[in-house]
C-alpha positions as CSV (number, residue, x, y, z in Angstrom):
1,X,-3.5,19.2,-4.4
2,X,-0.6,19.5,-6.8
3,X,0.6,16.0,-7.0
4,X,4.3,15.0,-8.3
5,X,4.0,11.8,-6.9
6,X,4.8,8.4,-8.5
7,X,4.7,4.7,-7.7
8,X,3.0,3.3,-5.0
9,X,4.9,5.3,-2.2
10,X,3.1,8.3,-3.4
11,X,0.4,7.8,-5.6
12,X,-0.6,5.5,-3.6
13,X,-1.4,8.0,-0.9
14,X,-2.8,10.9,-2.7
15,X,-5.5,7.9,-4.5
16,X,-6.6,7.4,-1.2
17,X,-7.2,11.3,-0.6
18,X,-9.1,11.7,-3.7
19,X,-11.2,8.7,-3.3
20,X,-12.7,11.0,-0.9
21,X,-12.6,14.0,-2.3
22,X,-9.8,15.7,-2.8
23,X,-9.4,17.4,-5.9
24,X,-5.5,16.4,-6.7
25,X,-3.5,17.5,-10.2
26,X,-1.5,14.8,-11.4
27,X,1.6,16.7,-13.1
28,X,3.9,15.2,-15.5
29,X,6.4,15.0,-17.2
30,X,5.2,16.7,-21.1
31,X,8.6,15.6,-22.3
32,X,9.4,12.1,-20.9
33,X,5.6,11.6,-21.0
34,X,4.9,11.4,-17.6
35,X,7.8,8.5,-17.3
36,X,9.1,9.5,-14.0
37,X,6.5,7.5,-12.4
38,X,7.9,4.5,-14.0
39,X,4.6,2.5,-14.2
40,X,3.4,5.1,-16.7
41,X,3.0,3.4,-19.9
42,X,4.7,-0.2,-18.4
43,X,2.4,-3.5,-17.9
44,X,0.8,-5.5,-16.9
45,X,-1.5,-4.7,-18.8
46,X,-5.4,-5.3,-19.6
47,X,-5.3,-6.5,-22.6
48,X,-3.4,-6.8,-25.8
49,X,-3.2,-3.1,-26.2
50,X,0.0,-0.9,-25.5
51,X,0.3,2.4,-24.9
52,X,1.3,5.3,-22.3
53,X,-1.9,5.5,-21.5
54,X,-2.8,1.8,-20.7
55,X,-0.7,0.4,-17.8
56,X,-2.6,-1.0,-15.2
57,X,-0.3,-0.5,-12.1
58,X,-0.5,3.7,-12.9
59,X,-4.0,3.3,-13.6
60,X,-4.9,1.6,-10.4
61,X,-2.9,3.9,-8.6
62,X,-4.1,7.2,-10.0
63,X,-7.9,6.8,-10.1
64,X,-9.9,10.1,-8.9
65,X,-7.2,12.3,-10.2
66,X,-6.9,14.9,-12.4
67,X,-3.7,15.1,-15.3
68,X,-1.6,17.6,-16.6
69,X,2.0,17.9,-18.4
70,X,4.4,20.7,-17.7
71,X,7.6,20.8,-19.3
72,X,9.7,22.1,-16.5
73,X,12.7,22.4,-19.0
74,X,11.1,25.2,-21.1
75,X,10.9,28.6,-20.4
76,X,7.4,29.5,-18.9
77,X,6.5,26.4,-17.1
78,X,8.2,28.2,-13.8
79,X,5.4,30.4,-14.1
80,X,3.2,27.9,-15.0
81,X,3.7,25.9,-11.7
82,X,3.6,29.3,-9.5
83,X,0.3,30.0,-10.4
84,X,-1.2,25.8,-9.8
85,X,1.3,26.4,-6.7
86,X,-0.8,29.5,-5.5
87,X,-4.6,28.0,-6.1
88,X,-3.2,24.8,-3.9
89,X,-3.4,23.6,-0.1
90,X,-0.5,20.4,-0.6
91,X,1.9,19.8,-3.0
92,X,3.1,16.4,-2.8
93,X,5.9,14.7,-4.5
94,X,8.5,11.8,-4.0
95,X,11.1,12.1,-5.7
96,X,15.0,11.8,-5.1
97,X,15.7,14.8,-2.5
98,X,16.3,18.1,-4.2
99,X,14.4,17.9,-7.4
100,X,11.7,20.2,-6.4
101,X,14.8,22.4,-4.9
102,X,16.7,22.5,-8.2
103,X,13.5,23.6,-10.1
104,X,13.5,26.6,-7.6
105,X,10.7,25.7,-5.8
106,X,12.0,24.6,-2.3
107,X,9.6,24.8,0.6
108,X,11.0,28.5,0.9
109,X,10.3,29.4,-2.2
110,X,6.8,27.6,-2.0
111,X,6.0,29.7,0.9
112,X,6.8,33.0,-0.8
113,X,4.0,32.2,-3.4
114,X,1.5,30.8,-0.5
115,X,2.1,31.4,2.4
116,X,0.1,28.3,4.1
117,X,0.9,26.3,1.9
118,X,1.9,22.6,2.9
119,X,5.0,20.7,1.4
120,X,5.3,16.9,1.5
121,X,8.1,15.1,0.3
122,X,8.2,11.5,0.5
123,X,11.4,9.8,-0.3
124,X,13.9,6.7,0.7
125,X,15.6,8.2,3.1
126,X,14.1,11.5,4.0
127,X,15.8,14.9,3.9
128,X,17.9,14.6,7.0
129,X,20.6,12.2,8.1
130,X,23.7,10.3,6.7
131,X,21.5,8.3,4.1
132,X,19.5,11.5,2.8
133,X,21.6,11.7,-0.4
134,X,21.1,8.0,-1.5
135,X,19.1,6.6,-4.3
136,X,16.5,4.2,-3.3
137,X,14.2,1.9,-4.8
138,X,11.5,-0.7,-3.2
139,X,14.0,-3.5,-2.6
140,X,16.5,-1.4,-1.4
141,X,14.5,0.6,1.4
142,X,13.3,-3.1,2.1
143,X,16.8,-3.8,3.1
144,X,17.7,-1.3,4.5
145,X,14.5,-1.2,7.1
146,X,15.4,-5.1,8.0
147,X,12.4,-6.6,6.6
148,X,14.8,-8.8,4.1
149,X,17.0,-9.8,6.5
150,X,14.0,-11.2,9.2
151,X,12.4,-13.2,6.4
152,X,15.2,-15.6,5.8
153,X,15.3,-18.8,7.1
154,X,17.8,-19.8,10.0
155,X,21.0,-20.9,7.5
156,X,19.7,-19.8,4.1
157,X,20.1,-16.1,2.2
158,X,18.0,-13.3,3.3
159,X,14.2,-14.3,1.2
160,X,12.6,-10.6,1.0
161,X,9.2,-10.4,1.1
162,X,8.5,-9.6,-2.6
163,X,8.5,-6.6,-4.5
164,X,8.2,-3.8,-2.3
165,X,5.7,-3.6,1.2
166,X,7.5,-0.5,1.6
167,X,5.8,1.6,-1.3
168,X,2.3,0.3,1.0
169,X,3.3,1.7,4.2
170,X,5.2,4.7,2.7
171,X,1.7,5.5,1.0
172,X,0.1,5.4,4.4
173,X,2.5,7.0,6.4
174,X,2.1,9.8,3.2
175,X,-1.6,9.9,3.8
176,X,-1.6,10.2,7.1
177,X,0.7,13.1,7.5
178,X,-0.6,14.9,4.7
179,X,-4.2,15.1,6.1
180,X,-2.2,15.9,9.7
181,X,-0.8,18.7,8.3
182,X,-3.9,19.7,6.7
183,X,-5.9,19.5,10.4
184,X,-3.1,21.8,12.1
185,X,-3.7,24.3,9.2
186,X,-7.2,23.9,9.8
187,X,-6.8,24.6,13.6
188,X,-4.1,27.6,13.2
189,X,-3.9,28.7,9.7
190,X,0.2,27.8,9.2
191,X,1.1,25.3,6.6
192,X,4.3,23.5,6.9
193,X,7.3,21.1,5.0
194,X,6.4,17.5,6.3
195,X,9.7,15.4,5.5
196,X,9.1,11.5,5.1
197,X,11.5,8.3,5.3
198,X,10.0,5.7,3.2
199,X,12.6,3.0,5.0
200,X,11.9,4.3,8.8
201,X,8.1,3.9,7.7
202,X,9.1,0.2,7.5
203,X,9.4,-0.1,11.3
204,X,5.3,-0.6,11.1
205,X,5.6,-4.1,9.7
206,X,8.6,-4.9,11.6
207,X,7.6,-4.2,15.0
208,X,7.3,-7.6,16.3
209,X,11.1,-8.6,15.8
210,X,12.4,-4.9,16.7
211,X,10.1,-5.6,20.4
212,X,11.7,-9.1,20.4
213,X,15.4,-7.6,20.0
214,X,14.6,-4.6,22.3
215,X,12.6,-6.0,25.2
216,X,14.1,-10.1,24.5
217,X,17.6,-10.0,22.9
218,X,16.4,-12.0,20.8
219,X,18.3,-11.8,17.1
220,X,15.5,-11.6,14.4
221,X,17.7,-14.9,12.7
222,X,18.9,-17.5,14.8
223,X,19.4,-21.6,15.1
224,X,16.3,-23.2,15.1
225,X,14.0,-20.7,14.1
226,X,10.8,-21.8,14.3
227,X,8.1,-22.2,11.2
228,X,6.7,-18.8,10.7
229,X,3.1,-20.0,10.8
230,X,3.2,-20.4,14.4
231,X,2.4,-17.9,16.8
232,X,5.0,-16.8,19.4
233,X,3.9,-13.5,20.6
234,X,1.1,-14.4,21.8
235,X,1.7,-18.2,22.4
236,X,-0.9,-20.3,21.2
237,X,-1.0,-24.0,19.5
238,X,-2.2,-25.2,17.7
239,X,-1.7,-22.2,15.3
240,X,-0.5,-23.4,11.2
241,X,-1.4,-23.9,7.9
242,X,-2.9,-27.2,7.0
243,X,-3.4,-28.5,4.0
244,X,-6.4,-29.7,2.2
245,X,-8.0,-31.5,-0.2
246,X,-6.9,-30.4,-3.9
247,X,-4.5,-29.2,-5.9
248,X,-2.3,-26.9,-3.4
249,X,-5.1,-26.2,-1.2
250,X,-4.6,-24.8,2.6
251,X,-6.5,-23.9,5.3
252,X,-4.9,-21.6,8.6
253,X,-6.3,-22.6,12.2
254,X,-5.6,-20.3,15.0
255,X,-6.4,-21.9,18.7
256,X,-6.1,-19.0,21.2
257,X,-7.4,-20.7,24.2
258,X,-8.6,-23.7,25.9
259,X,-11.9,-22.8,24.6
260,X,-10.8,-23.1,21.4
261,X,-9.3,-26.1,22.2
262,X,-12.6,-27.8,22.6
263,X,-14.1,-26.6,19.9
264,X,-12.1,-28.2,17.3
265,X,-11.4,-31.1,19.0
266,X,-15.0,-31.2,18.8
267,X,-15.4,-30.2,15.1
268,X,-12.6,-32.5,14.5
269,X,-13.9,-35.7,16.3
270,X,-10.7,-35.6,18.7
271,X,-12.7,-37.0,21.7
272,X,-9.5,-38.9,22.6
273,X,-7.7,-35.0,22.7
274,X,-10.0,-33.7,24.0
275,X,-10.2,-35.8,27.1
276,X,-6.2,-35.8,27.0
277,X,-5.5,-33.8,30.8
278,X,-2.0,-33.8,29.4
279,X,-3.1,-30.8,26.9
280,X,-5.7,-29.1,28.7
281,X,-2.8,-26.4,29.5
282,X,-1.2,-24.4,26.6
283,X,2.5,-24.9,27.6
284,X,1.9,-29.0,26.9
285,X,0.2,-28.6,23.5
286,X,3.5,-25.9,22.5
287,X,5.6,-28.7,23.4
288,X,3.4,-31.4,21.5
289,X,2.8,-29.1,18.7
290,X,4.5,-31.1,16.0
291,X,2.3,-33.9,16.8
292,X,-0.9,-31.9,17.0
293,X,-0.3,-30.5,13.5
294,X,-0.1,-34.0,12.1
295,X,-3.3,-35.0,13.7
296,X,-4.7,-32.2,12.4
297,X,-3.3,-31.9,8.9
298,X,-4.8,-35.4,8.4
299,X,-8.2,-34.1,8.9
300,X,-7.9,-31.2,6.8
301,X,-6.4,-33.2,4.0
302,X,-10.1,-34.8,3.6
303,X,-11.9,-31.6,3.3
304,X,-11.7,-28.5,1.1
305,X,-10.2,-24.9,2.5
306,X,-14.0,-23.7,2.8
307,X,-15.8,-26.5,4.6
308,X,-12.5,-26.5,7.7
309,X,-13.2,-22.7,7.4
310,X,-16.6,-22.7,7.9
311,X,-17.0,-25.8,10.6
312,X,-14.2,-24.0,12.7
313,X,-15.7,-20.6,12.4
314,X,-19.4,-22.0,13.5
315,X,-18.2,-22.9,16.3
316,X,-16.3,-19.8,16.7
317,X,-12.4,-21.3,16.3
318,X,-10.7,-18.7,14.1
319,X,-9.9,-20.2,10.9
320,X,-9.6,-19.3,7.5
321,X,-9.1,-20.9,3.6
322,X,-5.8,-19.9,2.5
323,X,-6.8,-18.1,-1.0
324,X,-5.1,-17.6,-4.3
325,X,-5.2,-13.7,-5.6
326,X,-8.1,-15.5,-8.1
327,X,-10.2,-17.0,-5.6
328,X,-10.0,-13.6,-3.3
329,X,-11.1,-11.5,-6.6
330,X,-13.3,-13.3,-8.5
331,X,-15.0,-15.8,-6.2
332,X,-14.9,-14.7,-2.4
333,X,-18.2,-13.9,-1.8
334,X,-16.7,-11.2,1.3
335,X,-14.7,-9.5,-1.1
336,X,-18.2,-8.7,-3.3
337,X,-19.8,-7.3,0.0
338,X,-16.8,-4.9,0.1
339,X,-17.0,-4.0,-3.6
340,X,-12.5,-4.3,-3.0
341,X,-12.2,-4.1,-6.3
342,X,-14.3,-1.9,-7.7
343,X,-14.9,-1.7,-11.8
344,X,-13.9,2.2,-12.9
345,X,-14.2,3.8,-16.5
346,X,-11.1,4.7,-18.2
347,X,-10.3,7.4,-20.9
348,X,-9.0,4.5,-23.2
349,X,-8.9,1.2,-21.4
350,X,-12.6,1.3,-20.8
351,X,-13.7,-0.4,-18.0
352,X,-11.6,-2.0,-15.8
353,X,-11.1,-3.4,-12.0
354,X,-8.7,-1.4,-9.7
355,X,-8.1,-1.9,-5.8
356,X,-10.5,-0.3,-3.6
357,X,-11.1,0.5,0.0
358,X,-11.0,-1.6,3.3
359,X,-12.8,0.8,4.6
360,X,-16.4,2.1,4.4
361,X,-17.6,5.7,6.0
362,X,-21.1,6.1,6.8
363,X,-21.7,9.7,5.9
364,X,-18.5,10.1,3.8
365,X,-17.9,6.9,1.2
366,X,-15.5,6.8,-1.1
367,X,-15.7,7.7,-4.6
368,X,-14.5,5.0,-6.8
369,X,-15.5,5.8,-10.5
370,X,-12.8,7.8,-12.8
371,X,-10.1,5.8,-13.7
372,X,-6.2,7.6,-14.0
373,X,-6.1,10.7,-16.1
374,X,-4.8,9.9,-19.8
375,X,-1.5,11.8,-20.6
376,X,-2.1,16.2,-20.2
377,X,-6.1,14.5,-20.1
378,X,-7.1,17.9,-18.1
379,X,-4.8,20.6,-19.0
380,X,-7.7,22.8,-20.9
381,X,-9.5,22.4,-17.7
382,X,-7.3,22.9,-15.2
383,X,-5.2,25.7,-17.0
384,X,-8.8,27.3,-18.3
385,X,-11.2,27.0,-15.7
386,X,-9.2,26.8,-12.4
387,X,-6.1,28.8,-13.1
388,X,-8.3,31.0,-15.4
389,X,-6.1,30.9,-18.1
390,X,-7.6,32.1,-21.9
391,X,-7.8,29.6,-24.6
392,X,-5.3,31.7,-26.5
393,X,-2.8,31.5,-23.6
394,X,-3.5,27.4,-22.8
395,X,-3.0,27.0,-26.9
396,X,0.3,29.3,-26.9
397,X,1.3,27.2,-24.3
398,X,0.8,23.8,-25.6
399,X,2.3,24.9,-29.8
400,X,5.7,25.8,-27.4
401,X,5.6,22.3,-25.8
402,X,5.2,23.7,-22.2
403,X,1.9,22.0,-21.5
């Protein structure tokens, strides 16, 4: 894979094809050093250490990947990128629409130099449409896809839901279509231009207020909105968080069905509840549900997150400790089974955590182990050994800043 891709949006989709197995070329930037991913050489960062080379957002993003520069501004690097372009099956990118274009190498042009070759671009808006021409970043395709708007409270601005969900589901969505285009290839030997709308991917996380609107009529903001911890599609109560003993300690309880209903009125030691006719159907304990959660936010408020997990669970109630980012990465003992964050060796950081998989293939892992190339890490090998470029021609090339 030739891989102009940046940020989460992209990166984040060609990590997840090399962690198993892809062989993608990071190219940058020689000149802005490698800056138009803009977590290139930005924090956070490990350690006290600074350099272009030690940002931990690009690193955890880029892991399993090869890097080169390429200095498209000097003459040369045209020919330069022909020849990566002919030895690849994708070239990724997802940049504003039309850079690729204005370098001369437009899905047309791509095609003259392979003719199966498969072109995916990845950007806010796409490449068709009114809003194609915009600039986007990850709170404005948030916007835009009405993600901001749904998470406000009834009577209060628009909240957001933090930085950018978008660049996760764009990453996905980028995944996805790349290795669809790659199985059609497979099947019938044509490549092809797969166009992407990072905001129209949002319609993945907002599907439950776009099916409310659509089959309901039911605005996504409106009086009384209820607290977004309960469950309205499917109905079920009690459904919250709860808190618990210690400092800003929670616990969430899910009760699908009158089954569950027993079961923690029996973990809880609600005989009187329990023996209540009055709430033996859902539609009474919806209407009651304000009382419910006070009866049962007293009980939690005696116990830690982990002990009203794992009394509810035994008795197969779904319930869960509400974590902190620390307590899910350095002491949940599920996320150890996983190995989510695996430990990777870096060029110059060393070794250092980065997210991994939710996912585990039998036959096929994933390879977690190289952490993101350092700055033009791999250009002897790439332009030498795969490109088969001399020594004489890679130095030439790198003495006239190209490489």
């Amino acid at each position: 894979m030739c891989d102009f891709t940046g940020q989460l949006a992209g990166a984040g989709a060609t990590k997840i094809l090399a962690m198993f197995g892809a062989q993608v070329i990071r190219v940058e930037d020689r000149l802005r050093q490698g800056q138009w991913d803009i977590f290139r050489g930005n924090g956070p960062w490990p350690d006290e250490r600074r350099g272009i080379n030690l940002g931990g957002t690009f690193n955890n993003h880029n892991v399993e990947k090869m890097g080169v520069t390429l200095d498209m501004r000097k003459p040369g690097a045209s020919d330069v990128l022909r020849e990566l372009i002919s030895v690849s099956d994708v070239v990724a990118e997802n940049f504003s629409k039309g850079v690729l274009d204005r370098w001369g190498f437009s899905y047309e042009d791509m095609v003259k130099i392979k003719p199966d070759i498969i072109y995916v671009s990845n950007c806010g808006f796409g490449h068709v449409g009114p809003y194609s021409e915009y600039k986007t970043w990850g709170p404005i395709v948030q916007a835009v896809s009405g993600l901001t708007f749904q998470s406000g409270l009834a009577g209060m601005p628009p909240a957001g839901w933090g930085y950018s969900y978008m660049d996760h589901t764009g990453g996905y969505h980028m995944a996805i279509a790349i290795l669809m285009a790659v199985y059609h290839r497979h099947r019938t030997g044509v490549g092809q231009w797969v166009d992407m709308s990072c905001s129209d991917g949002a319609a993945a996380l907002n599907g439950p207020a776009m099916l409310d609107y659509t089959v309901n009529g039911v605005p996504s903001r409106r009086p009384g909105n209820p607290n977004s911890n309960r469950s309205i599609y499917p109905r079920m109560a009690p459904h919250g968080i709860y808190r618990c003993a210690g400092e800003d300690q929670w616990a969430a309880v899910a009760v699908r069905d009158n089954n569950d209903w027993s079961s923690m009125c029996e973990v809880m030691g609600f005989s009187d509840l329990a023996a209540d006719e009055s709430l033996a159907c859902l539609d009474a304990r919806i209407e009651q549900h304000d009382e419910l959660d006070q009866r049962i936010g007293k009980w939690t408020s005696t116990r830690t997150s982990m002990e009203v997990m794992k009394s509810l669970q035994a008795k197969g109630v779904p319930a869960a400790a509400v974590q902190h980012p620390e307590d899910r990465i350095e002491h949940d003992p599920n996320t150890k089974a996983w190995d989510l964050f695996p430990t990777v060796q870096h060029e110059e950081i060393g070794k250092i955590r980065v997210d991994g998989m939710a996912v585990k293939l039998s036959e096929t892992p994933a390879t977690i182990q190289k952490g993101a190339p350092t700055l033009g890490q791999h250009n002897d090998e790439v332009f030498g050994d795969i490109l088969g470029m001399s020594s004489e021609t890679v130095r030439t090339l790198t003495e006239e800043g190209v490489i």
